[in-house]
N, C-alpha and C positions, 0 to 999 in steps of 0.2 A: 655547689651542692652543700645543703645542709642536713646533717640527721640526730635530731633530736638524742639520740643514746650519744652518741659521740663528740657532743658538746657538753653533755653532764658529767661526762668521764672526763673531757681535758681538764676541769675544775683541781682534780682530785687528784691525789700520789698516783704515781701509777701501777695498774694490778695485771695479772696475767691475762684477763679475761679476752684483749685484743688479740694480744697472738696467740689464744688458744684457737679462737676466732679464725685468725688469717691461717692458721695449720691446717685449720678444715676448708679453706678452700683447694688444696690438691686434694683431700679427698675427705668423704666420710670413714671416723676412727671408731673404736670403742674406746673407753675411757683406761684401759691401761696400756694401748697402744701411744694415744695422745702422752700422758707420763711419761712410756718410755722414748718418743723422741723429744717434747719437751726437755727432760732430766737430759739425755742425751748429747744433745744437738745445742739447748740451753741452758744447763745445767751452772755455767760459771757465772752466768747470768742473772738469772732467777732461780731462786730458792720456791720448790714446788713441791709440798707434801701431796702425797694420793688424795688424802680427807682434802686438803684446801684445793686438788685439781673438782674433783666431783662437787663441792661446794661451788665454783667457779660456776662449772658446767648447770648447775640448777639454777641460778642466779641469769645465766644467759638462755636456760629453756625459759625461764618465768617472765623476761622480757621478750621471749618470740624468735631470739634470734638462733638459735639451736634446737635441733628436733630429737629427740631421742628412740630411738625403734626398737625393741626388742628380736634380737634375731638368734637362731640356734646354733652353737656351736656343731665343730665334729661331731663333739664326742655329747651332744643332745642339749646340754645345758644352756641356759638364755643369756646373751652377753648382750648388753644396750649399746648400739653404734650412732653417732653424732651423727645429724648432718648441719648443715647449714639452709636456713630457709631467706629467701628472696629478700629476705629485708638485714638479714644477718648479714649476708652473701657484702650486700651492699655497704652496713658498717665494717667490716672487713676489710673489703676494697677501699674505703674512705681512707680508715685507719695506717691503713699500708701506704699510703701514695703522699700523709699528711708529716709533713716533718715535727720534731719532737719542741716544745716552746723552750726559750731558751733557758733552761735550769740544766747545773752537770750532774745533777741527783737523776731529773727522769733522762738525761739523753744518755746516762752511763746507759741505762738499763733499755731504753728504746732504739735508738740505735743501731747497735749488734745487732737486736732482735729483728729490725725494719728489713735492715741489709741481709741477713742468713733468709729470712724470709721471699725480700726479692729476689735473691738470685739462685731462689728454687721456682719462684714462677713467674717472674716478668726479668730477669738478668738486663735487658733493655732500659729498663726504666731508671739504673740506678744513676750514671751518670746527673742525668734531668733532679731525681731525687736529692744526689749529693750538693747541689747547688742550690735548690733551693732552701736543705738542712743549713746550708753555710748562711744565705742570705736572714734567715730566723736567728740564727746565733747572731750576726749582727747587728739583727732590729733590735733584740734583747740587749746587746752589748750599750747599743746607744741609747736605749730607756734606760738602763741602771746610771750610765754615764750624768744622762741631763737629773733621774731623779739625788744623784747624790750632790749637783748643785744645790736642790733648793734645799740640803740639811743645811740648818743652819751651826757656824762653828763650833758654837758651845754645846750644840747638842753629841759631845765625843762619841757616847759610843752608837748611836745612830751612824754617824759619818763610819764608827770605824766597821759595823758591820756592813753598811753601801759601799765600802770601801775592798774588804772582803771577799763580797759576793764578784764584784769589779775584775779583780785579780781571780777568782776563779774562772769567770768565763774567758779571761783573756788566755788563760792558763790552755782552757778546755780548747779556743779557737787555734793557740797553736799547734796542738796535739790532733788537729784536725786537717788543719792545712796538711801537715811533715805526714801524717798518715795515709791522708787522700792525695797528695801530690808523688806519695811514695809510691804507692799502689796502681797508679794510674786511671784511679775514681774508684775500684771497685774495692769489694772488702777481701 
């Protein structure tokens, strides 16, 4: 499966806009209910100001993948609730099922987020998920490995930053293993 939003996003740092995404698959929110379990539930994770959630949320109406409704409170006043539209629904579910590439910058942050996520609506799926997470970390592990043969020696700090990045992921993988073998695959 491919979906065009969700191949211009992996290019990129990573930003809230997916799990704001995958939170509105349990359900349609308004925009400070999303915040408060974002900050919540996410909080040590992402850093999520109100203006950068509602910025998020218009950036993903403007692509289709979020609807906004105007609906009435109790007490009369109009609060705008999310949904998710059919093609949203879809990068969503992509996003959630797709392991994070192998950098410790986005899988700090993807991650947690994937896992807290699945195992509020697929808890099944993690297992499957965490093995494939592992299998990514070490396709990456072995592309940094072969690219830092072909630095050449004199090129130092080439070699010492491929060298670097090397020891991080090796770092992240066994913080992965001791975690997930502690755990029994789940989070």
């Amino acid at each position: 499966m491919h979906f065009m939003g969700w191949n211009l996003l992996m290019r990129r740092s990573p930003t809230p806009e997916y799990p704001l995404l995958a939170l509105l698959l349990e359900r349609p929110m308004h925009g400070y209910e999303l915040h408060r379990v974002f900050s919540q539930d996410l909080g040590h994770i992402w850093h999520l100001s109100q203006s950068q959630l509602y910025a998020s949320l218009a950036r993903l109406e403007a692509r289709g993948w979020v609807q906004g409704v105007e609906t009435p409170t109790e007490r009369g006043l109009l609060r705008r609730v999310f949904a998710l539209t059919p093609r949203g629904r879809a990068e969503a579910e992509a996003w959630l099922q797709t392991p994070s590439r192998c950098s410790v910058q986005i899988i700090r942050l993807e991650l947690p987020t994937r896992l807290y996520l699945l195992q509020q609506l697929a808890p099944q799926a993690i297992p499957n998920f965490l093995a494939r997470q592992r299998a990514e970390i070490m396709r990456g592990l072995e592309r940094l490995r072969a690219q830092c043969q072909t630095i050449s020696p004199n090129q130092i700090y080439n070699r010492m930053a491929c060298t670097l990045r090397i020891h991080q992921v090796e770092a992240l993988l066994t913080w992965f293993d001791h975690t997930f073998s502690m755990s029994g695959g789940s989070s």
